[in-house]
C-alpha positions as CSV (number, residue, x, y, z in Angstrom):
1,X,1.5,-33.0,4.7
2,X,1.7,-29.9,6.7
3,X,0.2,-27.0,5.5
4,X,0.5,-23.6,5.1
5,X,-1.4,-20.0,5.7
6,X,-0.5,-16.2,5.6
7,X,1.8,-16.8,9.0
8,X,4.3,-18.6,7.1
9,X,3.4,-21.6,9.1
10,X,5.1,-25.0,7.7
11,X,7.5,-22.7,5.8
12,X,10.8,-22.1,5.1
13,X,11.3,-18.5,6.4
14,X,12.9,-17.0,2.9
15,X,15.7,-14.1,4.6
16,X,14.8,-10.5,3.1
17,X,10.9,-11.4,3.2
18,X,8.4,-9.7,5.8
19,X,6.4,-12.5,8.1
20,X,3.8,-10.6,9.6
21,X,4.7,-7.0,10.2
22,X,8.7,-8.8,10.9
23,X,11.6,-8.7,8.5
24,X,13.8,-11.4,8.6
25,X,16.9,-11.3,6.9
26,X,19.9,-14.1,6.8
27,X,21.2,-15.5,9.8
28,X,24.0,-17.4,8.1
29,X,25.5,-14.9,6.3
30,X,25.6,-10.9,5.8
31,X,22.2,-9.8,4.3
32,X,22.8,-8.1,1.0
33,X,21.8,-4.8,0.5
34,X,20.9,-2.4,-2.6
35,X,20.9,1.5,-2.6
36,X,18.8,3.5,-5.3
37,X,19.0,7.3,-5.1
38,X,17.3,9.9,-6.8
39,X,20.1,11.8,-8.8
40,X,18.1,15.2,-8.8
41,X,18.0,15.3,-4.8
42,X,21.8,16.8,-4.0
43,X,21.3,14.8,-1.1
44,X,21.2,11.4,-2.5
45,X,25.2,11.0,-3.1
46,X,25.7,12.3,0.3
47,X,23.0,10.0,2.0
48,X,24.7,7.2,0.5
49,X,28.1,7.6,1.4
50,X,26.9,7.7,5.1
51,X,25.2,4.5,4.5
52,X,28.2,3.0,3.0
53,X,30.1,3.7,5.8
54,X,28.0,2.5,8.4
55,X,27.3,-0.7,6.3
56,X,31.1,-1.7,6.0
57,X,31.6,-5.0,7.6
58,X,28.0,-5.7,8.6
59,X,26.3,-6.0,5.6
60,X,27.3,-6.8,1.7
61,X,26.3,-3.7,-0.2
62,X,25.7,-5.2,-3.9
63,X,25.1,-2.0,-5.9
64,X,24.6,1.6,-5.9
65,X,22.5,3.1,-8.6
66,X,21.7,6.6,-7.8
67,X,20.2,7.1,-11.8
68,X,16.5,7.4,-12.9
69,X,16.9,4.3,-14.3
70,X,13.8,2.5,-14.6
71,X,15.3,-1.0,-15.9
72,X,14.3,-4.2,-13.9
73,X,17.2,-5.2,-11.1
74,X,18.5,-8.3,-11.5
75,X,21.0,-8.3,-8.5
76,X,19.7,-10.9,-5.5
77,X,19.4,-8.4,-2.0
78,X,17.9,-9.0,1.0
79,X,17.2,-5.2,1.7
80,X,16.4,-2.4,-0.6
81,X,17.6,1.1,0.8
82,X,15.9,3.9,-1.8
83,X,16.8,7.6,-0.9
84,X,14.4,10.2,-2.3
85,X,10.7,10.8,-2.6
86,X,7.7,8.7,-3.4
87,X,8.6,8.9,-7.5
88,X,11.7,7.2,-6.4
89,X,9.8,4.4,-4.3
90,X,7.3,3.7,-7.0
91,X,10.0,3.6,-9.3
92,X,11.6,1.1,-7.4
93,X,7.9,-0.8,-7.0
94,X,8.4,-1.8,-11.1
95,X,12.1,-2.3,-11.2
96,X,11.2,-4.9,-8.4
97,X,9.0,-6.7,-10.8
98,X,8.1,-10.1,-8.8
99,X,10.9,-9.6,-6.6
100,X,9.9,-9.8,-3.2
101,X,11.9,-7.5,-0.4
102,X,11.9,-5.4,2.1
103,X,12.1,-1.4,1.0
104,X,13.2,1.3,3.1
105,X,13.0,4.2,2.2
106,X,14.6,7.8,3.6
107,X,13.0,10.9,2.6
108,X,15.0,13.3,0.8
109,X,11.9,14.7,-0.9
110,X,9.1,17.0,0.5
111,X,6.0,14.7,1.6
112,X,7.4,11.4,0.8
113,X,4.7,9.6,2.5
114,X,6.3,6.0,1.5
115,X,9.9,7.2,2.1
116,X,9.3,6.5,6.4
117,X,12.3,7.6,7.7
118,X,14.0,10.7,7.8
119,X,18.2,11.1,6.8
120,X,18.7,12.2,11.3
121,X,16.8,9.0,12.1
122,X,17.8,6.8,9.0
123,X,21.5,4.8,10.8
124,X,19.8,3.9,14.2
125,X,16.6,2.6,12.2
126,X,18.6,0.7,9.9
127,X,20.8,-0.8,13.2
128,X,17.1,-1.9,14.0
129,X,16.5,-3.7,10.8
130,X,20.2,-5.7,11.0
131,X,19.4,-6.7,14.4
132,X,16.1,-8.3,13.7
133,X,13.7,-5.6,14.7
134,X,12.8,-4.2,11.8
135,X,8.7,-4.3,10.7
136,X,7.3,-3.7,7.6
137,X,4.3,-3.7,5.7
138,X,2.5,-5.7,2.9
139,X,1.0,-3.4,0.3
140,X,-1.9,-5.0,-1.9
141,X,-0.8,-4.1,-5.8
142,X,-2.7,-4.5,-9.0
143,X,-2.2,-5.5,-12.9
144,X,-3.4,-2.9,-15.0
145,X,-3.1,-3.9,-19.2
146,X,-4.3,-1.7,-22.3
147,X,-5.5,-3.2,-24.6
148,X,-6.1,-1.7,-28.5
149,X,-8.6,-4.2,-30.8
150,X,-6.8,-7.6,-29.8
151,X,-3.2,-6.1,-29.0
152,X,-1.8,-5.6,-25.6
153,X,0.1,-2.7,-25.8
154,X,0.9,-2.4,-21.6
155,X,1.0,-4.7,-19.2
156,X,1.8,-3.4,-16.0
157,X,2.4,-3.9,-11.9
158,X,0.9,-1.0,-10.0
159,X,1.4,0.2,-6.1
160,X,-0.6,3.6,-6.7
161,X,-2.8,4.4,-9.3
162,X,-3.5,4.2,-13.3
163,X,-5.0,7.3,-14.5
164,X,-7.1,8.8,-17.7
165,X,-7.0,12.4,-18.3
166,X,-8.2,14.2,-21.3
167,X,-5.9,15.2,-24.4
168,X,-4.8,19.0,-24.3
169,X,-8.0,21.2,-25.5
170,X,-10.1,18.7,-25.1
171,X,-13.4,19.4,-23.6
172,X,-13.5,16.1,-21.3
173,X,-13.5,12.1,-21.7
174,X,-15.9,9.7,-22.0
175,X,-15.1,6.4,-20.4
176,X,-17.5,3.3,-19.6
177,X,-16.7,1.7,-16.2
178,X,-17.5,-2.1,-15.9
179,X,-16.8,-4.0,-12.6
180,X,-17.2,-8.3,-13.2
181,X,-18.8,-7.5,-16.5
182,X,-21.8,-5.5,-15.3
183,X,-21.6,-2.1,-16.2
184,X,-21.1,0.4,-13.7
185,X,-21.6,3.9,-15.6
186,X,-20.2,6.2,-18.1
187,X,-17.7,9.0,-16.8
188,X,-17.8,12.0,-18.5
189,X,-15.2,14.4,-17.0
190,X,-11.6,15.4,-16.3
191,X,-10.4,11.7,-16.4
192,X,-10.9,9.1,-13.8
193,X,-8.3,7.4,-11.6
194,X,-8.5,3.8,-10.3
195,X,-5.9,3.6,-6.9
196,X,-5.0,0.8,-4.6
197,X,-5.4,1.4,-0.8
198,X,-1.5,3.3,-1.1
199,X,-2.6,5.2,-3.6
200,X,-5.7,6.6,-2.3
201,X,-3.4,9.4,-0.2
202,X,-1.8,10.3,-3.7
203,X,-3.4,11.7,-6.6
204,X,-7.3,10.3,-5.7
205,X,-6.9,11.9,-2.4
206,X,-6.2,15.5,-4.6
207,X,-9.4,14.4,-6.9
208,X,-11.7,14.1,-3.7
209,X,-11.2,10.3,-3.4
210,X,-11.5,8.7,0.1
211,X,-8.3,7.4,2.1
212,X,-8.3,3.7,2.9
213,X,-6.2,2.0,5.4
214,X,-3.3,0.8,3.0
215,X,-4.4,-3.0,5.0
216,X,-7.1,-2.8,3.5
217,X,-7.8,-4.8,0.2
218,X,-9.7,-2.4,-1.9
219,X,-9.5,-0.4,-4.8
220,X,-10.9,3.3,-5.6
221,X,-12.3,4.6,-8.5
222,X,-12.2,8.4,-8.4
223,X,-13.7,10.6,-11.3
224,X,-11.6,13.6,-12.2
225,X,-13.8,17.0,-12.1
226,X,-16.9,15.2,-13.2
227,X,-19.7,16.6,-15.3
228,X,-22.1,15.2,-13.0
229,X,-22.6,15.7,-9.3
230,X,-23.8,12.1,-8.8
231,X,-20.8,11.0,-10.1
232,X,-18.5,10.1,-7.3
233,X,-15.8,7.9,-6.2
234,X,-16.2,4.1,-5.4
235,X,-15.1,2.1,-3.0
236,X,-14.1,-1.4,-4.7
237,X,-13.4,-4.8,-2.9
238,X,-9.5,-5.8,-4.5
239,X,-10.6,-9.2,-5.9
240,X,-12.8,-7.3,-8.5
241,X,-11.8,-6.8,-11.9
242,X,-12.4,-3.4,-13.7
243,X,-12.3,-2.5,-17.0
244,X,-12.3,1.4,-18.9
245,X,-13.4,1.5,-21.8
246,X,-12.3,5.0,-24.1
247,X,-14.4,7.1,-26.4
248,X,-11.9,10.3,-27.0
249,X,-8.2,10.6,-27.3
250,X,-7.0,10.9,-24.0
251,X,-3.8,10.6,-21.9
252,X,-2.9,7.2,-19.4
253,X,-0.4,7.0,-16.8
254,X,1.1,4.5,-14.1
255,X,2.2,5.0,-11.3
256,X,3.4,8.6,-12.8
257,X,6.0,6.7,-15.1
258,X,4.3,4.1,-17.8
259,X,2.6,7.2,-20.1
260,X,0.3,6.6,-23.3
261,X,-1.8,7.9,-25.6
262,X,-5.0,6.3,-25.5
263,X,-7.3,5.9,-28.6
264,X,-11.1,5.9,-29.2
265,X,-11.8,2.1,-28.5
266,X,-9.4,1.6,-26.5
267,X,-9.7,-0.9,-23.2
268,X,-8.0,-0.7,-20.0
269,X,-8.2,-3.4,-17.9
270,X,-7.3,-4.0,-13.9
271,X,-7.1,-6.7,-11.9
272,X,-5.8,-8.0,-8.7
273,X,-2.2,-9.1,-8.5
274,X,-1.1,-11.7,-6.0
275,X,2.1,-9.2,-5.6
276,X,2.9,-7.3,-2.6
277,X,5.1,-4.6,-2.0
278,X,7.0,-4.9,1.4
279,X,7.9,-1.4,2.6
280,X,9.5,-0.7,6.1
281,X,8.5,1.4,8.5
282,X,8.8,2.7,12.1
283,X,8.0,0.2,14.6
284,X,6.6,2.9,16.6
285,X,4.4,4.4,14.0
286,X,0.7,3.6,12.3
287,X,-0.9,4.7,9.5
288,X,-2.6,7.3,11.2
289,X,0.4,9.1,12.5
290,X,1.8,9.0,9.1
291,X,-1.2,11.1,7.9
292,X,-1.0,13.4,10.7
293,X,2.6,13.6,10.2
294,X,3.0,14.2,6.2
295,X,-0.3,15.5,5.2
296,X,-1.1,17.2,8.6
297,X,-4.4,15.4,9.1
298,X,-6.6,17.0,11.1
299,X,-5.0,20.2,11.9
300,X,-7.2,23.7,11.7
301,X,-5.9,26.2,9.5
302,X,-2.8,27.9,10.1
303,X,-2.1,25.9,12.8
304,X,1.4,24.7,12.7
């Protein structure tokens, strides 16, 4: 029996599925293609007429939803096209559920460090993708539940972050960390976020978290203005499992779209997920031009 590793070798190449850093989409037939849009960007509608038109008769364009809509997508593509910001791309992260596919997306936002390409360079990157040299990358996700006494109340995919912030007027949260059952420490500040490698340039990064290679397979965990100076964020291989434990009413969020209020006693738990999101980017580009690019790495003050 021949077998199989991360290559794809002794497999079936599925079209619409990134092998390596490739995309490979149908051969056989004209790859199918979904447009999402943000409907507050003015842009969006305009965006995706363009695309319509330069999609005609090379590809079979199988919806256009430019709503906030946050239902799951049923319809079978090859390529997902998503025009706005990174709200709009994690969006599209859930509505993917298990769904695996390439996502481009074009920045009509203001840092939009998923959202790779820009409208001006958007056509001749997608003419890249239909002729088979389009590249993408694998994102590591996570599961993240909440649990309240034996009740699962959330169960969740997430590409970016979960986070715990205190309850308006509240002094600050409590929260017990515990990593493979061994207790870590108790937080007692602002909140505390727990990011994937993607999410460590998002709202960790803001909290003084570290940025990780979005290759690499790891997790942060990033208190939020903590009481304590030797509090500070850790660096977490992605097979662990974590779990939060709550002692005040607080808020949770994920991914900036699941929101709760959390209870006293209340557990969350997160754990890796054998899911990956595929998103598509420059050829030409690497993770460390992206951060010099959209975040201005590096640069002195008022240079620019």
């Amino acid at each position: 029996m021949t077998s199989s590793n991360s290559t794809g070798r002794g497999k079936k190449k599925s079209p619409g599925i990134c092998w390596g850093d490739k995309i490979h989409l149908p051969a056989s037939r004209k790859p199918r293609v979904l447009i999402l849009g943000d409907p507050l960007k003015s842009e969006s509608k305009e965006m995706a007429d363009k695309l319509l038109e330069h999609l005609e008769g090379r590809a079979k364009v199988v919806g256009v939803d430019l709503t906030r809509s946050l239902e799951p997508i049923e319809a079978k593509m090859d390529l997902v096209i998503v025009l706005g910001g990174d709200g709009a791309m994690l969006a599209t992260s859930h509505r993917l559920g298990r769904k695996v596919v390439p996502v481009m997306g074009i920045n009509i936002g203001r840092i939009g460090f998923l959202t790779a390409f820009s409208p001006e360079r958007s056509l001749g990157a997608l003419d890249n993708i239909l002729a088979g040299e389009g590249r993408c990358e694998a994102h590591a996700m996570m599961r993240a539940s909440v649990r309240r006494k034996k009740e699962i109340i959330l169960d969740t995919l997430i590409l970016n972050e979960v986070a715990v912030v205190r309850a308006w007027g509240a002094s600050m949260v409590e929260i017990d960390l515990t990593v493979d059952r061994r207790p870590v420490c108790t937080y007692r500040s602002d909140g505390i976020i727990v990011s994937t490698a993607t999410g460590s340039t998002a709202y960790s990064l803001s909290a003084g978290g570290p940025v990780l290679s979005p290759r690499l397979d790891a997790w942060v965990v990033t208190p939020i203005a903590p009481h304590s100076l030797n509090q500070r964020p850790v660096v977490l291989p992605g097979s662990r499992v974590a779990k939060l434990r709550i002692h005040s009413k607080c808020g949770f969020t994920a991914d900036g779209h699941e929101e709760l209020r959390l209870l006293p006693g209340d557990t969350i738990h997160v754990s890796p997920s054998k899911r990956k999101f595929h998103l598509v980017v420059e050829p030409e580009a690497n993770f460390f031009a992206r951060l010099r690019s959209k975040l201005h790495w590096g640069e002195s003050p008022g240079s620019g």
